[in-house]
Structure formats: C-alpha cells, structure tokens
MARMI-154448 format. One line per field, with one value per atom (N, C-alpha, C): residue number from 1; x, z, y. Coordinates in steps of 0.1 Angstrom, whole numbers. Last residue first. Layout:
nr = [NUM  ...]
X = [X  ...]
Z = [Z  ...]
Y = [Y  ...]
END
This chain:
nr = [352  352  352  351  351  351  350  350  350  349  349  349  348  348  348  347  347  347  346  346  346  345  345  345  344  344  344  343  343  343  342  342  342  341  341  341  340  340  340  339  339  339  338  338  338  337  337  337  336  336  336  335  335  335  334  334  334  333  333  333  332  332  332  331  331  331  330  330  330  329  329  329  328  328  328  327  327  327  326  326  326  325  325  325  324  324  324  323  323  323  322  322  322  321  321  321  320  320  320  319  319  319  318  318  318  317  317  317  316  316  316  315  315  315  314  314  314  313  313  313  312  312  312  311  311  311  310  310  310  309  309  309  308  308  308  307  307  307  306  306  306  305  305  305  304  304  304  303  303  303  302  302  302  301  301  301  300  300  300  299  299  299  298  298  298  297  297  297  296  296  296  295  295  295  294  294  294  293  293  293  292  292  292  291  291  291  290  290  290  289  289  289  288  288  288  287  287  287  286  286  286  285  285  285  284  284  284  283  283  283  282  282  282  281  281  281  280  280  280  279  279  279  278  278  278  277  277  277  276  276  276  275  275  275  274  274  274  273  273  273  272  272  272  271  271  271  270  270  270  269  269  269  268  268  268  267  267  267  266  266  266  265  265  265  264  264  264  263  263  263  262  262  262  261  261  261  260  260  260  259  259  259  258  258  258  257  257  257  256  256  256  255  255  255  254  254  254  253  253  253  252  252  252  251  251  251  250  250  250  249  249  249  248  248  248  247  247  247  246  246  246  245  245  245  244  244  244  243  243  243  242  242  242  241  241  241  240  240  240  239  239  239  238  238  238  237  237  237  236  236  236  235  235  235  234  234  234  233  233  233  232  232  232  231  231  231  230  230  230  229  229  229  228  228  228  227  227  227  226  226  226  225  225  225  224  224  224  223  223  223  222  222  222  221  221  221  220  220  220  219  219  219  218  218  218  217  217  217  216  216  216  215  215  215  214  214  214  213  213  213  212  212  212  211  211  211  210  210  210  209  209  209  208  208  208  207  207  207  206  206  206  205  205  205  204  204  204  203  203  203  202  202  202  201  201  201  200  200  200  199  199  199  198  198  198  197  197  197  196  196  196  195  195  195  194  194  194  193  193  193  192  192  192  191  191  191  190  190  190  189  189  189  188  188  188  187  187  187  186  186  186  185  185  185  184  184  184  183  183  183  182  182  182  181  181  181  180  180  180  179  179  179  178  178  178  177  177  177  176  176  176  175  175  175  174  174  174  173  173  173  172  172  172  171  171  171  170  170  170  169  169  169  168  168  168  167  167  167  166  166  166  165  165  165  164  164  164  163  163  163  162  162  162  161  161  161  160  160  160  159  159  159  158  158  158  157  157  157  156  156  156  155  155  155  154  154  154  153  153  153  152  152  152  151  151  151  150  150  150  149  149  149  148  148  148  147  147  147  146  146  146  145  145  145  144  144  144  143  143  143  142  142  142  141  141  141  140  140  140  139  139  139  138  138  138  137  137  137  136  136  136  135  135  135  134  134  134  133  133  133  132  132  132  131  131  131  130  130  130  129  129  129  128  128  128  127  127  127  126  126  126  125  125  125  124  124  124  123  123  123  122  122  122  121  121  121  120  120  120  119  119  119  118  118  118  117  117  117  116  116  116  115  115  115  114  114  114  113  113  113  112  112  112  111  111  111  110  110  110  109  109  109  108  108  108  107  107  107  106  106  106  105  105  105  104  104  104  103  103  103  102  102  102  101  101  101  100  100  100  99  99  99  98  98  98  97  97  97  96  96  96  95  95  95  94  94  94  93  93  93  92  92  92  91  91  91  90  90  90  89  89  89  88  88  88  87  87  87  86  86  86  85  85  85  84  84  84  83  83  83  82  82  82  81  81  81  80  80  80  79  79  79  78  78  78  77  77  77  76  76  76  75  75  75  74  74  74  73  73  73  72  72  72  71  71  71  70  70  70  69  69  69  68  68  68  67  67  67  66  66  66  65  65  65  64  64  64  63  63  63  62  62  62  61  61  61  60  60  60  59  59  59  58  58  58  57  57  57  56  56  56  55  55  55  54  54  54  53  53  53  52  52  52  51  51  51  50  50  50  49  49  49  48  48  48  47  47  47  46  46  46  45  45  45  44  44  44  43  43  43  42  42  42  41  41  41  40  40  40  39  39  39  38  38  38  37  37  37  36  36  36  35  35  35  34  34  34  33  33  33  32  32  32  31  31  31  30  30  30  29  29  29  28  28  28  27  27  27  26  26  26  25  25  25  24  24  24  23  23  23  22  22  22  21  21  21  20  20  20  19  19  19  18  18  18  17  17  17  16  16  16  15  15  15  14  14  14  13  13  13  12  12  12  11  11  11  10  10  10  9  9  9  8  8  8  7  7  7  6  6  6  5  5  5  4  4  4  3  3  3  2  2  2  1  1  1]
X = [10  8  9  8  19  23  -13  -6  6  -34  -34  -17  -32  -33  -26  -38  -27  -24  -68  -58  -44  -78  -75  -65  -73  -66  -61  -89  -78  -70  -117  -112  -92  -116  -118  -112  -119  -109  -107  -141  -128  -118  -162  -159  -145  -166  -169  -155  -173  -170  -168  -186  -176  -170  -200  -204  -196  -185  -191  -203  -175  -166  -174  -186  -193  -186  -198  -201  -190  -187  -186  -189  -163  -175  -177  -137  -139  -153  -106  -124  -126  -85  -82  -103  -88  -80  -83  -98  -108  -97  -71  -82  -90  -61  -50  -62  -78  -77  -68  -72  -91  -83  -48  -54  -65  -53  -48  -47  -65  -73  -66  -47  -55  -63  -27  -23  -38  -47  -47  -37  -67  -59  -56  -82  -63  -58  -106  -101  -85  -105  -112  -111  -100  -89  -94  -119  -104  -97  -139  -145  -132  -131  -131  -137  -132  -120  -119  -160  -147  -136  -175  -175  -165  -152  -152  -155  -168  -156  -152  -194  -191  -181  -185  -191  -190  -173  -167  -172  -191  -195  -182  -198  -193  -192  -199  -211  -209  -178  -184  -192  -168  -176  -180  -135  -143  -150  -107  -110  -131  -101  -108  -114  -84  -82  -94  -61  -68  -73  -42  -40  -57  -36  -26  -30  -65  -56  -49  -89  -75  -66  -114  -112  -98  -106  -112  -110  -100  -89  -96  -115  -105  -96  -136  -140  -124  -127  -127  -130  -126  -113  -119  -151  -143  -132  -163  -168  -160  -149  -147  -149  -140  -149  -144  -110  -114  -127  -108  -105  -112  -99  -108  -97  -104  -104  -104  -124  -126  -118  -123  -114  -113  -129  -139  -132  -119  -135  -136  -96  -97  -111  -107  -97  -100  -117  -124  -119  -91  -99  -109  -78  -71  -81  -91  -93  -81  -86  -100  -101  -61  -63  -79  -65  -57  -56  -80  -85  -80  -64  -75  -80  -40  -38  -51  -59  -51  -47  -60  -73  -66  -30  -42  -54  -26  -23  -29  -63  -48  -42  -76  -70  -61  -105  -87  -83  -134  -127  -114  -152  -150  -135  -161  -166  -164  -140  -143  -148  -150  -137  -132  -176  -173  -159  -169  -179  -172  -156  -148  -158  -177  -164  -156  -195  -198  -188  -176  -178  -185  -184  -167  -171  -204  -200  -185  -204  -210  -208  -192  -189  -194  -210  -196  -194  -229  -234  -222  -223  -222  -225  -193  -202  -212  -179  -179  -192  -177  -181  -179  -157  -161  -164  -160  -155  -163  -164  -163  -162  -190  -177  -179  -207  -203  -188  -217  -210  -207  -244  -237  -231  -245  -248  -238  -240  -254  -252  -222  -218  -232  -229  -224  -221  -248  -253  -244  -222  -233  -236  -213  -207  -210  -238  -231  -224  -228  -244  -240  -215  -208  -221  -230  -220  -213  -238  -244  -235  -220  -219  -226  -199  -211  -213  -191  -180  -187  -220  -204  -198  -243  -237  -225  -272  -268  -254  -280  -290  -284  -269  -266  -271  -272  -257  -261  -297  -295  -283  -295  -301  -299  -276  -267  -277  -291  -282  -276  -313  -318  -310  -302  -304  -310  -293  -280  -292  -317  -310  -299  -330  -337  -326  -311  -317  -320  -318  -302  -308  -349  -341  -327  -365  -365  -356  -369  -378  -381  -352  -360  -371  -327  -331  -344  -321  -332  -340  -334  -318  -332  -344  -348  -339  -343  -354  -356  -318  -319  -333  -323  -315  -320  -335  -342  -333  -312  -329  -335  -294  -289  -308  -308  -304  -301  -310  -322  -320  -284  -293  -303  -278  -274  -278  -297  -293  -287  -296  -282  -284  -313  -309  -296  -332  -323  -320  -364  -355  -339  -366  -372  -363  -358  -352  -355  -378  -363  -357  -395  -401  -388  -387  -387  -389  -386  -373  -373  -417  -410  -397  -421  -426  -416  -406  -403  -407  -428  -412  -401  -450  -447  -434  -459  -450  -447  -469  -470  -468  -458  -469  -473  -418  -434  -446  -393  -403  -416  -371  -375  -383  -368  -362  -367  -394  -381  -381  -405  -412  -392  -396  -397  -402  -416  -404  -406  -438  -426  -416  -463  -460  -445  -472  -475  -473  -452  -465  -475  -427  -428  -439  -431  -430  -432  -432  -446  -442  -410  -416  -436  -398  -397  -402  -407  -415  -412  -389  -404  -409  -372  -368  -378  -393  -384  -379  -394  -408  -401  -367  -371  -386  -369  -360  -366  -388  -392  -383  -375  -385  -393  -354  -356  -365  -359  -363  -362  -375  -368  -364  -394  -381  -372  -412  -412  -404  -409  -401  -403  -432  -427  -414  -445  -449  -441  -422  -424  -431  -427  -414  -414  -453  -453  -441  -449  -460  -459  -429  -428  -431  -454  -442  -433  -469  -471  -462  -448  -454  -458  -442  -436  -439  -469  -466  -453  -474  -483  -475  -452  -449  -459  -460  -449  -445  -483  -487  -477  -470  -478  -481  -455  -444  -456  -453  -465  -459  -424  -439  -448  -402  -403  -418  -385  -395  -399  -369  -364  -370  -386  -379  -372  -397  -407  -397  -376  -382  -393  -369  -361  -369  -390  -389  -373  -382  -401  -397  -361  -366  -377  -372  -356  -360  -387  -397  -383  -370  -383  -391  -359  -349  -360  -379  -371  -362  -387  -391  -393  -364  -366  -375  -362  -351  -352  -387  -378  -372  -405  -390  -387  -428  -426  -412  -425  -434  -435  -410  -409  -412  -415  -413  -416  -422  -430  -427  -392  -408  -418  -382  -379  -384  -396  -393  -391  -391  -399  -403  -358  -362  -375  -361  -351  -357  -367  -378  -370  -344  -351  -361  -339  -341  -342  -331  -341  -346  -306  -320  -330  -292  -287  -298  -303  -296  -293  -306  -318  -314  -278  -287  -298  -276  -274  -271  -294  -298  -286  -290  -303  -302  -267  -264  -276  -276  -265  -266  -294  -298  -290  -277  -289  -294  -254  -251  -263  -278  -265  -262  -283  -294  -287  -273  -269  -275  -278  -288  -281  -272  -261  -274  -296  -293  -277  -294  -307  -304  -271  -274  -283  -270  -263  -265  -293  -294  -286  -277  -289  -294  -261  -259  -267  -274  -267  -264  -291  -294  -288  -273  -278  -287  -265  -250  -261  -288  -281  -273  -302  -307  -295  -291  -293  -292  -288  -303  -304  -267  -268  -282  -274  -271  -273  -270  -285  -282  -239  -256  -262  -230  -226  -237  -241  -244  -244  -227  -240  -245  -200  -206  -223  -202  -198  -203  -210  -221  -213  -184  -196  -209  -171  -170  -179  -167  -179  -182  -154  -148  -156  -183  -169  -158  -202  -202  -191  -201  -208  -204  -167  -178  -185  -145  -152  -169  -114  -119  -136  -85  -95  -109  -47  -65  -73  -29  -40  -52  8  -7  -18  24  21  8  2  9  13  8  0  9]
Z = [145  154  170  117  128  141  109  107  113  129  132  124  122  137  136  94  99  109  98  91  93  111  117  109  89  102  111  73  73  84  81  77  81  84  99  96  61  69  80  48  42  54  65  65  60  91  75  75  118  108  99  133  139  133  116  126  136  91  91  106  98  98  101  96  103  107  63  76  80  41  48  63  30  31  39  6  23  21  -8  -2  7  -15  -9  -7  21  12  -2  36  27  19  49  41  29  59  49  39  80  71  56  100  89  83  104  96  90  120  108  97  141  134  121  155  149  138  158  151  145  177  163  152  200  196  180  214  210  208  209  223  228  186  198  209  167  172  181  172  180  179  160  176  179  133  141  157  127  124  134  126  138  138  107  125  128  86  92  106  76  87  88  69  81  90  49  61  74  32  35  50  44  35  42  46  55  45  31  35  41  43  25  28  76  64  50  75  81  69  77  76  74  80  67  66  97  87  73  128  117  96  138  137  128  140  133  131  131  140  131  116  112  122  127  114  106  156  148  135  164  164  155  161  151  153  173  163  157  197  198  183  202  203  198  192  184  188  220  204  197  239  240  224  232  231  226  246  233  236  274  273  257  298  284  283  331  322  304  353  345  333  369  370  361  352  363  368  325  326  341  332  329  332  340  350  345  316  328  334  300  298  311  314  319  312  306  324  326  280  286  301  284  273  278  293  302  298  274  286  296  256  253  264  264  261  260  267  276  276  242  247  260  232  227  235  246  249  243  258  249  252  285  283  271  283  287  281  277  283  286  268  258  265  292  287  282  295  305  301  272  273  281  282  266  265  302  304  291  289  293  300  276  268  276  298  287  281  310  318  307  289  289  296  290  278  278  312  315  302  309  318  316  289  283  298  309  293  290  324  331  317  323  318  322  347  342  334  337  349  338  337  325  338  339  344  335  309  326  329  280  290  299  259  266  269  248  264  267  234  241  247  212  221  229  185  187  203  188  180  179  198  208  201  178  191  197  163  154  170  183  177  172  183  193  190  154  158  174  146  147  156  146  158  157  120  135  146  103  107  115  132  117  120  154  150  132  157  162  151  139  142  147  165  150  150  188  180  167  199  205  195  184  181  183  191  179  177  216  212  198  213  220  218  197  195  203  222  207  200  238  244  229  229  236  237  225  211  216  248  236  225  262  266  254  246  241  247  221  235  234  196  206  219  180  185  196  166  156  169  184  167  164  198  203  189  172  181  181  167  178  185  144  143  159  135  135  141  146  154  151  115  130  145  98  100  110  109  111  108  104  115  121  73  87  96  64  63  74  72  75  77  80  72  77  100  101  90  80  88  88  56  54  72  61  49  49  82  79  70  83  92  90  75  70  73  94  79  74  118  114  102  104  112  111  107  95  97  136  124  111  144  148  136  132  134  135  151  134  127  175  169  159  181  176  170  209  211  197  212  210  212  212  202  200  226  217  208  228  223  233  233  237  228  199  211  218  181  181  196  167  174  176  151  142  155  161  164  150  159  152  154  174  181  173  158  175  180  126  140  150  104  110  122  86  82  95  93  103  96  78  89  100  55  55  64  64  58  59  64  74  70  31  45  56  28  23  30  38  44  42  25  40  42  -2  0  13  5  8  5  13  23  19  -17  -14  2  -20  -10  -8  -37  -21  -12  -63  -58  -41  -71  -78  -74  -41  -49  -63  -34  -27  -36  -55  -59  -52  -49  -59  -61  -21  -27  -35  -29  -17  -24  -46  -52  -47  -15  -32  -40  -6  -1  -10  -23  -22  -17  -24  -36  -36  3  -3  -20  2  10  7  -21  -15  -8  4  -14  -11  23  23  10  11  16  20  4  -8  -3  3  7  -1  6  19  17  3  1  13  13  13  8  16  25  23  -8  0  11  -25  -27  -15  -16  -18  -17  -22  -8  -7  -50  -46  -27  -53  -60  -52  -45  -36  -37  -62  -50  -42  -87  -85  -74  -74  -81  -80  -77  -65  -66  -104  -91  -83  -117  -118  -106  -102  -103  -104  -111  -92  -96  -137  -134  -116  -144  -136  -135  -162  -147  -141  -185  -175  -160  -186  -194  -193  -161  -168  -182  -148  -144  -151  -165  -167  -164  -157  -173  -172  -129  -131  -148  -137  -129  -131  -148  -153  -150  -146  -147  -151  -120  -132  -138  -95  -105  -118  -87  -83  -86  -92  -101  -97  -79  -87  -94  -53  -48  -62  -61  -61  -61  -63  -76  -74  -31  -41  -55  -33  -22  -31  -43  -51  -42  -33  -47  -51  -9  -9  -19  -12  -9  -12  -27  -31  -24  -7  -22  -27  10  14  6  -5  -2  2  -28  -17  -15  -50  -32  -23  -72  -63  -44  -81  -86  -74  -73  -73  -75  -80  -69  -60  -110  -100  -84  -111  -117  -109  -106  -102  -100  -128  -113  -106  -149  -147  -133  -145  -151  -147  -147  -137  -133  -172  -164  -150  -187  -188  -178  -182  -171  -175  -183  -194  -180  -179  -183  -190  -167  -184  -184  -145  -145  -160  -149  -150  -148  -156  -167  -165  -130  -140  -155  -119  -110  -125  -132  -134  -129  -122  -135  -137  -95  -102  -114  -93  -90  -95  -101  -108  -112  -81  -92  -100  -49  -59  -70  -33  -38  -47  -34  -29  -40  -44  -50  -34  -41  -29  -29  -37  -49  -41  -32  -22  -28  -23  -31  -32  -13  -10  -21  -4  -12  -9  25  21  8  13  11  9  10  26  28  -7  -8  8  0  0  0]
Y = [19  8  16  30  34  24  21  16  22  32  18  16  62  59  44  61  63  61  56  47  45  78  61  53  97  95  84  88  83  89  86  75  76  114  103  94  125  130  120  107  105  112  119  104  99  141  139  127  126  136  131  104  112  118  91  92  101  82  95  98  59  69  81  33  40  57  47  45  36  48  62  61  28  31  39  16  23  25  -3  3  2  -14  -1  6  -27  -14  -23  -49  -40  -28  -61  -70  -60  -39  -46  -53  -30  -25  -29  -57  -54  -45  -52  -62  -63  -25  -24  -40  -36  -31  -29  -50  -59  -50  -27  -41  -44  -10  -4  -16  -7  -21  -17  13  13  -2  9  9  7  23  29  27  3  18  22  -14  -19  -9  -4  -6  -13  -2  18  11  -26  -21  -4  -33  -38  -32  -12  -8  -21  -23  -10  -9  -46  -47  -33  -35  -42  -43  -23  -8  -21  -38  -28  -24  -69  -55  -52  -106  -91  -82  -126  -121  -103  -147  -135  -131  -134  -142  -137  -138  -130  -138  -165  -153  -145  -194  -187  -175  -193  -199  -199  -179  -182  -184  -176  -192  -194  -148  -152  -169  -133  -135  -145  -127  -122  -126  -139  -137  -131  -148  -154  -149  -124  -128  -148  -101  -98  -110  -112  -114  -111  -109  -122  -122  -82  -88  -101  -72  -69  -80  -85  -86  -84  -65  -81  -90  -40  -41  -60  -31  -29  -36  -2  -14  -18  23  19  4  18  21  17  8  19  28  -13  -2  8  -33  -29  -21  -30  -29  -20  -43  -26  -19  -68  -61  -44  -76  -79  -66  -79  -70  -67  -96  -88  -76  -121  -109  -98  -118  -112  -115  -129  -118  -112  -155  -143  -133  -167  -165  -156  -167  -161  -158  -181  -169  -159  -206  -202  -187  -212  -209  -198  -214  -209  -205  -240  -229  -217  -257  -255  -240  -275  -258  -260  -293  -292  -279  -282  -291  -283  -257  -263  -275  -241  -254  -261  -219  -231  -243  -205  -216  -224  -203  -205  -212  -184  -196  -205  -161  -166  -181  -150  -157  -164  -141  -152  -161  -120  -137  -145  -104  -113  -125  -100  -106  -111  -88  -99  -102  -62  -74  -84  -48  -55  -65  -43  -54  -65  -30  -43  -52  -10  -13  -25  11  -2  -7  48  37  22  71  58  50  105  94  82  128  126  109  124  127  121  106  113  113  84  78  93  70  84  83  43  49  60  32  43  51  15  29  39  -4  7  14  -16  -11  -4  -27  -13  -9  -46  -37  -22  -67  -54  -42  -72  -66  -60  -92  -80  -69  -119  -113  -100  -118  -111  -106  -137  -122  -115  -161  -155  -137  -170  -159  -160  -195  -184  -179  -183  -193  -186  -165  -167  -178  -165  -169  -173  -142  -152  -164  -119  -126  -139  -113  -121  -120  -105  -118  -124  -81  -94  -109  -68  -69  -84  -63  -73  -76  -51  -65  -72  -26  -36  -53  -14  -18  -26  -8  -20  -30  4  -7  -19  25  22  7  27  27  18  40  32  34  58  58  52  59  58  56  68  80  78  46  54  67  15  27  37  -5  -5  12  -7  -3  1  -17  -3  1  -44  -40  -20  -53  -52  -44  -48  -36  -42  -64  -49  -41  -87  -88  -72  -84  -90  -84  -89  -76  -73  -112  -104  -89  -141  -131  -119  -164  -154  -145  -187  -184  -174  -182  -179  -174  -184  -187  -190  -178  -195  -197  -154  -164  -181  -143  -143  -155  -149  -149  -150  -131  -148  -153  -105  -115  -123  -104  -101  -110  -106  -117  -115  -88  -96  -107  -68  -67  -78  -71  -72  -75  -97  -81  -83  -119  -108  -98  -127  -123  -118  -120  -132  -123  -113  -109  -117  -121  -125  -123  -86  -100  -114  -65  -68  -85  -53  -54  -63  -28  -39  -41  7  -2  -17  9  4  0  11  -3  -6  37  31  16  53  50  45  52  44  42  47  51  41  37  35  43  31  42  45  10  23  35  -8  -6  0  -10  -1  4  -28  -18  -7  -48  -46  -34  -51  -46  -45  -64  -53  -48  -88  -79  -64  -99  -95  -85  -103  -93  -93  -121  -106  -97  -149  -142  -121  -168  -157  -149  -189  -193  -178  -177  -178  -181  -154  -167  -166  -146  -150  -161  -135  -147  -151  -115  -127  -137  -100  -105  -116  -89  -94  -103  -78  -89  -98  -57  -67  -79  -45  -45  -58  -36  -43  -49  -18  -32  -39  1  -9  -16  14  8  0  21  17  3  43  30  18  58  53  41  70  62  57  80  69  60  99  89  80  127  114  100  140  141  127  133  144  142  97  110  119  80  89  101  52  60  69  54  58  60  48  61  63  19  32  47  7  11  23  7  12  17  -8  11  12  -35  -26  -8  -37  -36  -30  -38  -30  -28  -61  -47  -37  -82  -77  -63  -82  -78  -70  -92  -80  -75  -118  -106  -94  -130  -126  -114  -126  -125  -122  -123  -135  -131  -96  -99  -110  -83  -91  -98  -60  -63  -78  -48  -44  -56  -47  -60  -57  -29  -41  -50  -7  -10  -23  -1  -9  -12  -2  -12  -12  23  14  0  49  41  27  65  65  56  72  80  81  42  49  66  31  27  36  33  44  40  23  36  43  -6  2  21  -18  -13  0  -19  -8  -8  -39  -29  -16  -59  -51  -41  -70  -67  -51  -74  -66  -57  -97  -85  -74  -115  -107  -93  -119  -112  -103  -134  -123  -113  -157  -144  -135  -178  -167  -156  -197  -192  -182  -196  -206  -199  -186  -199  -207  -160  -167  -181  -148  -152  -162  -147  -156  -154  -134  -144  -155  -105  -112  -122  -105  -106  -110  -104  -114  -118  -81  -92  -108  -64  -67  -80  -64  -73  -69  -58  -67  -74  -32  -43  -59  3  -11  -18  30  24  15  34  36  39  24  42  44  -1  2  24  -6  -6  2  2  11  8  -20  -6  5  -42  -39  -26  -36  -33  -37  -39  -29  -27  -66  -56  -43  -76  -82  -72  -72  -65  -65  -62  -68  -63  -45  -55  -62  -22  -25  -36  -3  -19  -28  22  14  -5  36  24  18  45  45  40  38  32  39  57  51  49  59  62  54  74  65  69  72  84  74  52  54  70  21  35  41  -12  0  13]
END
C-alpha cells in the first residue's frame, strides 16, 4: 500500500460483478444486472442478493429502469425484487407522498415474494419499511424475543425460515430499535446481544453489538464499568471453560479477557470483547478462513473503528489490509466527515 492512504469508495466495494452492473443500470441497461442477479438466485446466496439489489436500487431509483424491466418481464424474481428494492427506496427517502410510497412498495414486496417464495428478501425489504410506522405506530420492536405478535419480529422470522443469520435482517431489526427511531439504548444492547446469540459463532451477527455501541452516548467525565460489556466477557470466558482441557491458545485467550475484565472494572478503556474475539477469529494469526463472505466494506469498518477505539490499532490495521483499498462512509461518518476520519485512523493503526 501507498504510505498516502486512497481510498476506493464504490458502494459496490470488492464486488465486481455488481460494479458493472451498477454502472448498466445508471446507463439504463438491465443486462450485467441481469446477470448478477441471476447468480445469486441460482447458487442461493441471499446475502449477495440483498446486498447486490440494495445498491442497484440507490442508482436505479431515479429512473424508470427497474420498473421498465418488471414491466417487461413480470414472472421475473429478479426484476421484481430490483423493483420492489426502487419502490422502498423512494418511500424511504421522500419528503412528501411517503404513504402512497410506501403503499406501492409493499405491493411490489408482494409481488417479488410470490414470484419466488423461498426468497427471504423481500421480508427484508418490508423490514426496511416498517420504520416508516413510527414508534406510536407499532414500528419499534417489542423486547427480544419478540413473541406475542410483533410485526417486526414476524418479519425476522419470515427471513429467518428462509435464510438463517441473514445479515441484512439482522442490522434492520437492530436499527429499528436505536433510540433516533424511537427506541431505546436498553432495547438496542439487548436485541443486538439476542440475535448474536441466536446466529452461528463468529457468523456475521456477531458483529451486531458492535453497530449497538456505536449508537450509544457515552459522553464525558469518568467511565463507569459497563455491566453489558462485563457480563460478555464472563460469557467468553464460560465458553472456554466449557470447551474441556486448556490448549495454549485458549489459555492466552483466557488471560487476554481478564485482563480485559480487569480494565473494565477499573474503568479504564479497554477494546470491546466482540471486536477482540472477532478480530482474532477472522485475522488472527492461527486463523483460517477469515471473516464471512457475507461481511460489506461498512461491516468490517465498524470492527476495524470498535479496535482503534479501544487502541488495539495491530488488529485493526489487519481489517484495514483485508478491505483497502475500499472504504465506506459508515461508520466513519459518525464522527465527521468520513474521508478525513477514515484516514486519520488509518494512519493511527498503521503506525501501530
């Protein structure tokens, strides 16, 4: 890498494939989206899918491209779904006429689900919608697990039949809960830690704490001990208790989180247990297949900005080795404009 950081910053990221289709449908051609499309639908990777249509829809959405194309083609999933992504696109980002709007992507929803049922993203996508209802509408989530009902929750499961651990799923139910939309820090720490717990170890939920503490205010003035983060260590640390005879490995892991324990309860900063166990599963030095395909730019970002944070800036400079030279604005642009933040950190970690 250059020692002047560039940066890539193509929603696509590393996904070339979706590059060039992004760059069709801007044309106003459905071909290479077409194709993208197609391959996801056929090897099943709902991850890609969503990913893929979610920003298609972002350059499809000022122009008639996408519903030209289910117009042309009305049993098509693909087109659809590209058409029902544009349809909730525009209802969440209109200032006025945002009921019709929302009216016409639920529809839209409708249609892409009956065209292919095994799909789970056109739930994802009503998930997406259903903070268009507010807090006194029944858009917040009810607490985790979510029984009795709650819409929110149904939606989730509906994914979830399909496609356990989606990822998308997982981040629009969590957003639905941050206090911005209506919910509570409470809400959003305990639906975050249910659906890590719920998803497959070191999968990509488990980054979902992660997102949760970048919602919350810590403010100034003295750093009391968290009790969430405490009690997610004693988790990890249960977790290597259980797993029998100590290797040395575990051993290091285990004296590596009381010594976090230790900062915790002495108040001072310490890295976010999630990030350490995740950077040492997906980049640590005895690991072996690294972070899941599934993970985005913006994903390994919040791990990469939740270990400079707590000055673990080695590990974090290995997430940055993996995503250079692409960057995504989030979660940078939570603490200023995004490119200046980006690289400061960047320089922070590779300095070490």
């Amino acid at each position: 890498m250059s020692s002047s950081p560039a940066f890539d910053w193509d929603p696509a990221g590393p996904d070339r494939v979706l590059a060039v289709a992004r760059g069709d449908v801007a044309a106003l051609r459905v071909g290479a989206a077409r194709e993208a499309l197609a391959d996801t639908r056929t090897a099943g990777n709902h991850d890609a899918r969503a990913f893929r249509t979610l920003v298609l829809a972002a350059t499809a959405a000022g122009s008639n491209v996408a519903e030209n194309w289910a117009k042309q083609e009305p049993e098509n999933p693909d087109a659809l779904l590209l058409y029902a992504r544009v349809a909730a696109h525009r209802a969440l980002t209109a200032r006025r006429d945002r009921e019709a709007l929302e009216a016409i992507a639920a529809k839209a929803c409708t249609a892409a689900h009956r065209a292919w049922p095994a799909d789970p993203t056109p739930f994802v996508i009503e998930l997406t919608l259903h903070r268009l209802r507010g807090a006194g509408q029944g858009g917040v989530p009810a607490r985790p697990p979510g029984t009795g009902g709650d819409p929110a929750w149904a939606l989730w499961r509906e994914v979830e039949a399909r496609h356990p651990g989606n990822r998308e799923a997982g981040q629009r139910l969590l957003a639905l809960c941050y206090p911005r939309h209506g919910g509570s820090a409470e809400l959003t720490s305990d639906t975050a830690a249910y659906l890590a717990s719920v998803g497959p170890p070191y999968g990509i939920n488990q980054l979902l704490p992660l997102f949760a503490d970048l919602e919350q205010d810590h403010g100034s003035g003295p750093v009391e001990p968290d009790p969430q983060r405490v009690a997610k260590i004693h988790q990890l640390l249960g977790h290597l208790t259980a797993r029998g005879p100590v290797e040395p490995q575990a051993e290091q892991r285990r004296r590596t989180l009381l010594e976090m324990l230790d900062l915790e309860l002495r108040g001072e900063k310490a890295v976010d247990p999630v990030a350490e166990e995740l950077s040492r599963a997906w980049f640590g030095p005895n690991a072996t297949d690294g972070p899941p395909a599934s993970a985005t730019v913006s994903d390994l970002s919040v791990l990469a900005e939740a270990l400079h944070r707590g000055g673990r800036f080695g590990p974090a400079w290995r997430v940055f080795q993996h995503v250079h030279p692409y960057a995504s604005p989030f979660p940078w642009s939570r603490h200023g404009p995004p490119e200046k933040v980006l690289s400061r950190v960047y320089r922070d970690c590779r300095r070490g």
